[in-house]
BAMAR-28893 format. One record per residue (C-alpha): residue in three letters; x, y, z. Coordinates in Angstrom, 2 decimals. Example, Ala and Ser with C-alpha at 12.3 -4.5 7.8 and 13.67 -1.06 7.14 Angstrom:
% BAMAR-28893
("ala", (12.30, -4.50, 7.80))
("ser", (13.67, -1.06, 7.14))
END
This chain:
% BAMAR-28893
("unk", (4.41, -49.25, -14.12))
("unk", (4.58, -47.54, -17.45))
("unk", (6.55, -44.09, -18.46))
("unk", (6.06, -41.57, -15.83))
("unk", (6.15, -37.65, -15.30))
("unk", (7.99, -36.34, -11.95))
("unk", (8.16, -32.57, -11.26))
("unk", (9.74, -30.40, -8.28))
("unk", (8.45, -27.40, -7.14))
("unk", (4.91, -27.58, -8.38))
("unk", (2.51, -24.85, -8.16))
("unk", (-1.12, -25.31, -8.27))
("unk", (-3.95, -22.60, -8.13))
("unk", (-7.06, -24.01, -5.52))
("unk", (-10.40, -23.86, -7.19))
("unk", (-9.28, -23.33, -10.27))
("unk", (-8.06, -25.66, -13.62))
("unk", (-4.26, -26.57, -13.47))
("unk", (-2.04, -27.90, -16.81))
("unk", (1.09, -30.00, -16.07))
("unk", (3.22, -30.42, -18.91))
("unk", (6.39, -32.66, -19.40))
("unk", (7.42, -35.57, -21.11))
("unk", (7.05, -38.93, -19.81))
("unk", (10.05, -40.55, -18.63))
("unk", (10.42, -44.26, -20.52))
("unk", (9.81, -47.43, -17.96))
("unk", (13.36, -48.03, -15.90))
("unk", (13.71, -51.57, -15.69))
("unk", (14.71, -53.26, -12.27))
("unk", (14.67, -56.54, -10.66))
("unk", (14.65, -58.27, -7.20))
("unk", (15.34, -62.03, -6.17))
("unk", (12.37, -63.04, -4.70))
("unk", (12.34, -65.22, -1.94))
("unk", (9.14, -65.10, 1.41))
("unk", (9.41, -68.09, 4.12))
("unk", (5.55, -67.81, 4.01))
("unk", (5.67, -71.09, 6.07))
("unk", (7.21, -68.79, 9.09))
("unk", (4.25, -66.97, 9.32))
("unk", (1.94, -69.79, 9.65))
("unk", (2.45, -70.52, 13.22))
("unk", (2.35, -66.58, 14.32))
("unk", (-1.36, -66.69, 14.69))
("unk", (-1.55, -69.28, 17.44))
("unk", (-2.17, -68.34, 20.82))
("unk", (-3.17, -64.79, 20.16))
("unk", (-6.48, -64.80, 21.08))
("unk", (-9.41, -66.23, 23.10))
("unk", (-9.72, -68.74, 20.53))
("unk", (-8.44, -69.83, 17.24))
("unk", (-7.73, -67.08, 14.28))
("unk", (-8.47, -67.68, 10.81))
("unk", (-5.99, -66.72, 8.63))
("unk", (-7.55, -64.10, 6.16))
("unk", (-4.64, -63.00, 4.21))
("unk", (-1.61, -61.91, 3.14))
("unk", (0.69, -59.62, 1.20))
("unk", (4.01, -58.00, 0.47))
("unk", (4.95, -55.32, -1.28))
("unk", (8.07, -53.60, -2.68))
("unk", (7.23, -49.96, -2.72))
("unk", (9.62, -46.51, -2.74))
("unk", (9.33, -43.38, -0.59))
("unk", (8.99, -40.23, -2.55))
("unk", (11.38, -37.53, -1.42))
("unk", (12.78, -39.61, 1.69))
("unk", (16.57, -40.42, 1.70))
("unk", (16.89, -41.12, 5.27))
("unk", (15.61, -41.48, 8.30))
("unk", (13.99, -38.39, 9.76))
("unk", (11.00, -36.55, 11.23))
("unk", (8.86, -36.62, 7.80))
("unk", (9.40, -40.61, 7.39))
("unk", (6.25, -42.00, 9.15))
("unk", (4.31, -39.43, 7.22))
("unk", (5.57, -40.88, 3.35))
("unk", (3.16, -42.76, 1.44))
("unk", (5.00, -45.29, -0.13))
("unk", (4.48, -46.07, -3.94))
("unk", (4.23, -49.33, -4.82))
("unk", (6.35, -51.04, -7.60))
("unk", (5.22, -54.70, -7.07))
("unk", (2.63, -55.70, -4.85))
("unk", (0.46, -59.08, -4.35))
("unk", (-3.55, -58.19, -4.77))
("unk", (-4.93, -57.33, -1.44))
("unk", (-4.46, -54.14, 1.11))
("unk", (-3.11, -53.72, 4.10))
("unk", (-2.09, -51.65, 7.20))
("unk", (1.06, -51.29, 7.86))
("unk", (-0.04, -50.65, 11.22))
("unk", (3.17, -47.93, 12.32))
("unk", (3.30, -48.39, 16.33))
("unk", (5.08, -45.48, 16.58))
("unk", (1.91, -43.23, 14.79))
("unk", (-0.69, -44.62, 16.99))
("unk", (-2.04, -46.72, 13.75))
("unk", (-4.53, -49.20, 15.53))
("unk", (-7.25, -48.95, 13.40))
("unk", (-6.64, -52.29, 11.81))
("unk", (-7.87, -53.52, 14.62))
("unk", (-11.49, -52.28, 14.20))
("unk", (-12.11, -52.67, 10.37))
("unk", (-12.91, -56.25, 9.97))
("unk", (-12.66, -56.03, 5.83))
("unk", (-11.63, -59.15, 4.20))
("unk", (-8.14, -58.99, 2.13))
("unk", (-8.55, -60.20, -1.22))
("unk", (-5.34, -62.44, -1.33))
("unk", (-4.76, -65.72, 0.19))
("unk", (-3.38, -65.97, 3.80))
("unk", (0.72, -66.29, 2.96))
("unk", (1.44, -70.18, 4.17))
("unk", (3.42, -71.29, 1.47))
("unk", (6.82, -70.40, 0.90))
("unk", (7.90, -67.93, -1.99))
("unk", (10.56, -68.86, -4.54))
("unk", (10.05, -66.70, -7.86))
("unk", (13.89, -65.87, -8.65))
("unk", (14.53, -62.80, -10.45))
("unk", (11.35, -60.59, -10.51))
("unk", (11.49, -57.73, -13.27))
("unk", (9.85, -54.73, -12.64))
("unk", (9.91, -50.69, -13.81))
("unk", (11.12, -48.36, -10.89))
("unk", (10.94, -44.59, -12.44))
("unk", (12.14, -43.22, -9.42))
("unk", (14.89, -41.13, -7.54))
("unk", (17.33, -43.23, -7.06))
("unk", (17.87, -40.93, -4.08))
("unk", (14.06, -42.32, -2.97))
("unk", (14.46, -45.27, -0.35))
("unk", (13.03, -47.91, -1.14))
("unk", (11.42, -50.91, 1.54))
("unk", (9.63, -54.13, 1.44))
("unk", (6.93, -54.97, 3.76))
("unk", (4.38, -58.20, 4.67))
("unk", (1.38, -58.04, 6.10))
("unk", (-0.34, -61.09, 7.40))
("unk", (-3.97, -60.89, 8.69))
("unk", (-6.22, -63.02, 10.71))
("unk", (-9.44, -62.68, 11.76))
("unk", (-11.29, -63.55, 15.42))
("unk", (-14.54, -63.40, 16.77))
("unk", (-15.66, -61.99, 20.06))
("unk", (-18.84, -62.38, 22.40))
("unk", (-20.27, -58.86, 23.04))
("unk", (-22.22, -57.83, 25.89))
("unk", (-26.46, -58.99, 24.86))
("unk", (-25.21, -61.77, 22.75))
("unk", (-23.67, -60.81, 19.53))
("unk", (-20.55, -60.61, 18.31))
("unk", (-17.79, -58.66, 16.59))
("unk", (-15.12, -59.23, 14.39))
("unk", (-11.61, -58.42, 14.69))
("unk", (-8.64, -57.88, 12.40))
("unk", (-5.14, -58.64, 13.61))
("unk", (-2.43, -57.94, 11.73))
("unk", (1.52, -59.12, 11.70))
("unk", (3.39, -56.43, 9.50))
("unk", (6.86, -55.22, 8.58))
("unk", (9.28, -53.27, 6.77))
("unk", (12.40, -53.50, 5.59))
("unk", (14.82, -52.34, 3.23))
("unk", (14.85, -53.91, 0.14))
("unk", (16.21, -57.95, 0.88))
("unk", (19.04, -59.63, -0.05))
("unk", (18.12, -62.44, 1.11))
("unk", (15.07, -64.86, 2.15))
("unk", (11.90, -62.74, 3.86))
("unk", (11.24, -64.31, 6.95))
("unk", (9.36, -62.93, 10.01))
("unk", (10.91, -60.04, 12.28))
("unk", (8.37, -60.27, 15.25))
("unk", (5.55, -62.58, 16.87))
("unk", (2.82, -61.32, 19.42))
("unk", (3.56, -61.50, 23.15))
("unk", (3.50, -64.29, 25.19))
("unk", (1.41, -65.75, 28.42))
("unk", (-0.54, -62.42, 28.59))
("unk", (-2.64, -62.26, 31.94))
("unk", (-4.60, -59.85, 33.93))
("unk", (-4.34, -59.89, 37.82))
("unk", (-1.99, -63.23, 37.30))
("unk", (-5.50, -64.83, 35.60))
("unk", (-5.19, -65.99, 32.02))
("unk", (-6.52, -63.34, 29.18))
("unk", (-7.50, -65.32, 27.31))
("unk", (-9.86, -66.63, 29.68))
("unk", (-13.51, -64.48, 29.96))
("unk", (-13.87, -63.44, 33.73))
("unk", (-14.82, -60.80, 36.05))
("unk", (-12.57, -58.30, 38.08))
("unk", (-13.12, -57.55, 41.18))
("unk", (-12.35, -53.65, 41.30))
("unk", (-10.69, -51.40, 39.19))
("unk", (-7.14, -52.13, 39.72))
("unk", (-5.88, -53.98, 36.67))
("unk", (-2.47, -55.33, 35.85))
("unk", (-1.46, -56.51, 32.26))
("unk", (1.40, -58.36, 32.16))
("unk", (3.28, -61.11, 29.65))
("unk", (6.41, -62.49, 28.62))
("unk", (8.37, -61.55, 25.10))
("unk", (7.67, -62.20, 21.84))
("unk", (9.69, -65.71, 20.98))
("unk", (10.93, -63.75, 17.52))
("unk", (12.24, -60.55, 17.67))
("unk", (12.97, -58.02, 20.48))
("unk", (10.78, -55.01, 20.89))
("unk", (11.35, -51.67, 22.20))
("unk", (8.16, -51.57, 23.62))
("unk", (4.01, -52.28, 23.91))
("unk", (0.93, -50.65, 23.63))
("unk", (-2.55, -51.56, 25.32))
("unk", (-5.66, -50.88, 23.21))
("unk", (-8.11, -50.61, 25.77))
("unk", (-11.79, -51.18, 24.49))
("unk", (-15.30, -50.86, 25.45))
("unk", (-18.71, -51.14, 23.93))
("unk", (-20.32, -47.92, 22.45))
("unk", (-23.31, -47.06, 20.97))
("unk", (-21.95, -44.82, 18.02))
("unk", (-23.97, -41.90, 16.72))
("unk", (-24.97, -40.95, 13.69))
("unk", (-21.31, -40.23, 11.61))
("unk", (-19.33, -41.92, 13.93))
("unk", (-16.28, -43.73, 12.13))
("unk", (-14.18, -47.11, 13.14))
("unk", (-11.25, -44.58, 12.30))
("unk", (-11.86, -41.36, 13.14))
("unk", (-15.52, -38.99, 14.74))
("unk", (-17.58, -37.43, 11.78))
("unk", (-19.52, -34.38, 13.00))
("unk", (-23.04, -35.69, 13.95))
("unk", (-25.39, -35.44, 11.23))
("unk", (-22.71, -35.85, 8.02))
("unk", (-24.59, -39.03, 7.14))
("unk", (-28.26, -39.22, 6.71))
("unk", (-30.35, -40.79, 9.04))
("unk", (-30.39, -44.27, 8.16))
("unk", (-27.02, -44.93, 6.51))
("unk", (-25.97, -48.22, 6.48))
("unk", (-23.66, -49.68, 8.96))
("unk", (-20.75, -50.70, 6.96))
("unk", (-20.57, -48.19, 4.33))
("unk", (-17.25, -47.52, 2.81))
("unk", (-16.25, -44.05, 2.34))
("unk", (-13.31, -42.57, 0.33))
("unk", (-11.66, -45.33, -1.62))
("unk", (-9.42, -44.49, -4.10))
("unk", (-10.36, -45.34, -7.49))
("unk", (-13.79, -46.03, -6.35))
("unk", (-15.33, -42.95, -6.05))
("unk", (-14.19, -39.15, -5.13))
("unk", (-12.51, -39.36, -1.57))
("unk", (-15.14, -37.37, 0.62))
("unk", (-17.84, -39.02, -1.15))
("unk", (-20.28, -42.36, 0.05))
("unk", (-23.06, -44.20, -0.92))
("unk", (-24.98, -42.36, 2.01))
("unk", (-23.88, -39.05, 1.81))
("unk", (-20.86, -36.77, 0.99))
("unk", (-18.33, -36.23, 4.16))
("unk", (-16.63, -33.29, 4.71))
("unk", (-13.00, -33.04, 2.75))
("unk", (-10.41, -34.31, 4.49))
("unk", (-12.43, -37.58, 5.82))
("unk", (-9.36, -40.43, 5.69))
("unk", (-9.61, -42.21, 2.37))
("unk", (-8.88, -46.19, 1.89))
("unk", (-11.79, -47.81, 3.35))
("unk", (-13.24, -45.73, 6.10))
("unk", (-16.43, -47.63, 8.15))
("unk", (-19.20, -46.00, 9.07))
("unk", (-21.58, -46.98, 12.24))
("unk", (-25.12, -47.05, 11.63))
("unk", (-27.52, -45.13, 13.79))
("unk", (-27.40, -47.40, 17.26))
("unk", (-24.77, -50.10, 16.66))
("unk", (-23.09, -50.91, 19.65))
("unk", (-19.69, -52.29, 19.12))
("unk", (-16.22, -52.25, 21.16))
("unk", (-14.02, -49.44, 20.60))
("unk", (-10.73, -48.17, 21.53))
("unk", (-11.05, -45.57, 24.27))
("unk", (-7.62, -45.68, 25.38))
("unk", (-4.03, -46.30, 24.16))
("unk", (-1.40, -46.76, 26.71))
("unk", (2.56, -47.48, 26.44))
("unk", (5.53, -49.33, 27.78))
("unk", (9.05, -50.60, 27.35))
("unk", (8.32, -53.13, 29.97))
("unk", (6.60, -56.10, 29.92))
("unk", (3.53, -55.24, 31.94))
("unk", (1.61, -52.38, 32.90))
("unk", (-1.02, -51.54, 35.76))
("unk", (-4.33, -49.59, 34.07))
("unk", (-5.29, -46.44, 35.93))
("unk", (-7.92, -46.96, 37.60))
("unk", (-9.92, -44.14, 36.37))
("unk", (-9.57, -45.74, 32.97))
("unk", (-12.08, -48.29, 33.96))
("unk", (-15.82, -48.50, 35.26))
("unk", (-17.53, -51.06, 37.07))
("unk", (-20.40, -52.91, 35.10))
("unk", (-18.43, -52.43, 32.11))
("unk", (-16.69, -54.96, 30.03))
("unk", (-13.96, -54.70, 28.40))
("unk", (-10.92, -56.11, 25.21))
("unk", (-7.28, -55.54, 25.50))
("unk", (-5.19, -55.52, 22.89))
("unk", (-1.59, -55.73, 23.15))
("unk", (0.83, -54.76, 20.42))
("unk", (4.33, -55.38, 20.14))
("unk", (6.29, -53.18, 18.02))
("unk", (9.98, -53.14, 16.79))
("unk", (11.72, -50.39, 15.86))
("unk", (15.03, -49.65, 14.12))
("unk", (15.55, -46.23, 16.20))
("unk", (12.65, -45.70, 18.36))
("unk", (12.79, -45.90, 22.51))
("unk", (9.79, -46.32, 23.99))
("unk", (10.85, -44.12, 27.05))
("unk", (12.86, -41.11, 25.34))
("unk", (12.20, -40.99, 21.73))
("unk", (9.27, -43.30, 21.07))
("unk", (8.38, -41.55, 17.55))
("unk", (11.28, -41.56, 16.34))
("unk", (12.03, -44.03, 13.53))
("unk", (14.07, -46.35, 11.40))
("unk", (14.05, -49.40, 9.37))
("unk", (13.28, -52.34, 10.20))
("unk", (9.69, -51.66, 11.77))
("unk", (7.45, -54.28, 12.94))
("unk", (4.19, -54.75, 14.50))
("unk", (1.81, -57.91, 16.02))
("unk", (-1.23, -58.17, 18.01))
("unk", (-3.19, -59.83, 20.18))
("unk", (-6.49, -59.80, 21.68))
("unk", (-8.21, -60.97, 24.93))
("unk", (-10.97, -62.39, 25.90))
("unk", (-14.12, -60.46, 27.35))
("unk", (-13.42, -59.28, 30.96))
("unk", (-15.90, -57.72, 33.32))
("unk", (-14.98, -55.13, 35.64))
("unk", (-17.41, -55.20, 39.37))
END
């Protein structure tokens, strides 16, 4: 990172041309001892879904938070900036947010799936900043699964193992793994199968590494998506022409204008980074429901679910530095932590 500009208090007119004015800061040198048990994370992908994951990628970053000291109501809304950073993106996937949508955007990271551990010593890099700013470190492993859909095809699925920290002192190693033993109705969930009537029970045991203040369940079902329908978010019907490509990326940074697409221009506001697009017609499973617990099971309402449908559950574990699942559950504090797993196909009668 190279001289930089930072201003307080900045005024800009809308719709009009704005000049900002100042001189550039010089580069302010800084350095971390670098050291990832990437070899930790290896074995967190086993036994989290119907069958084996492949390992897609991974990342860490060292990044600040502009105008956050401390912990407080405006922290899980700070973009961090980041000061070093292997290539690749990825989700930090906040529990506490509602951030599933890593989930449902089966992109492929462009770095290699962290398996090998990370010695590099001293690491120099240029941090501008506030020294006021807080500064984290996060890792972000993803692997990716494949699952039968209804008709024959399938889908694929991202799952992601993130955290963040504040900046280490010591050797990186993983905070949290996905739950354990997950079944439905006492039957595997791993395991495709049919339920006999809407009443459901998830249930599981712990995560062997760490201790989380609670779960959520991403329940999913195939839908036909309309015209504009996103993997992260409902465009107005009609934004995209009739015949835009399923896949399309919309908004990326650096790419082109965020709002902007191949296909068509989406209103301002549509959430930049990557955004997916459904084609006219393409079934696929999607999240319909997000439910929550401290405990280490849950029964679905059974309004939640129809006969003849079938259905994915995906169970996150999430730690938390200051959240409570059952009195403060957005609240939040370093360290954070997130990891998934998904189930097999299961058929409600």
């Amino acid at each position: 990172m190279g001289p930089s500009l930072t201003l307080s208090d900045l005024s800009l007119t809308t719709g009009g041309p704005n000049t900002i004015s100042g001189a550039l800061n010089p580069t302010v040198p800084a350095s971390i001892n670098l050291s990832v048990k990437g070899s930790a994370w290896a074995p967190l992908f086993d036994h989290i879904a119907p069958t084996a994951p492949t390992a897609l990628g991974g990342s860490f970053y060292l990044s600040v938070q502009p105008y956050i000291s401390a912990d407080g109501p405006n922290v899980l809304s700070s973009k961090p900036i980041d000061l070093l950073w292997t290539s690749g993106n990825c989700s930090s996937g906040n529990f506490t947010s509602g951030d599933f949508s890593a989930i449902l955007t089966p992109s492929r990271p462009t770095n290699q799936p962290l398996t090998a551990d990370v010695e590099a010593g001293a690491v120099q890099y240029s941090d501008p900043f506030s020294s006021a700013w807080r500064r984290t470190f996060r890792v972000c492993q993803t692997a990716s699964i494949s699952i039968p859909m209804p008709g024959g095809s399938t889908q694929n699925f991202n799952l992601l193992n993130t955290q963040t920290t504040s900046l280490p002192t010591a050797t990186v190693k993983p905070l949290l793994s996905a739950v354990q033993n997950p079944k439905i109705n006492g039957a595997d969930l791993f395991t495709a199968g049919t339920i006999n009537g809407t009443a459901v029970t998830l249930s599981w045991d712990p995560p062997a590494i760490g201790t989380p203040f609670g779960y959520a369940v991403a329940i999913m079902s195939p839908t036909t998506s309309p015209v504009g329908t996103s993997l992260v978010g409902t465009l107005p019907v009609g934004t995209l022409p009739v015949g835009t490509p399923q896949g399309t990326i919309i908004g990326t940074v650096g790419t082109f204008p965020v709002g902007t697409s191949p296909g068509g221009t989406l209103p301002v506001g549509t959430p930049p980074g990557g955004t997916i697009i459904g084609g006219i017609g393409t079934v696929g499973f999607f999240s319909t429901t997000l439910l929550s617990t401290a405990k280490t099971s849950i029964t679905v309402p059974p309004n939640l679910l129809s006969s003849g449908k079938t259905y994915l559950f995906v169970i996150t574990s999430a730690v938390d530095g200051r959240a409570n699942m059952e009195t403060s559950p957005r609240r939040s504090s370093l360290p954070t932590a997130n990891a998934q797993l998904i189930s097999a196909p299961i058929t409600i009668q």
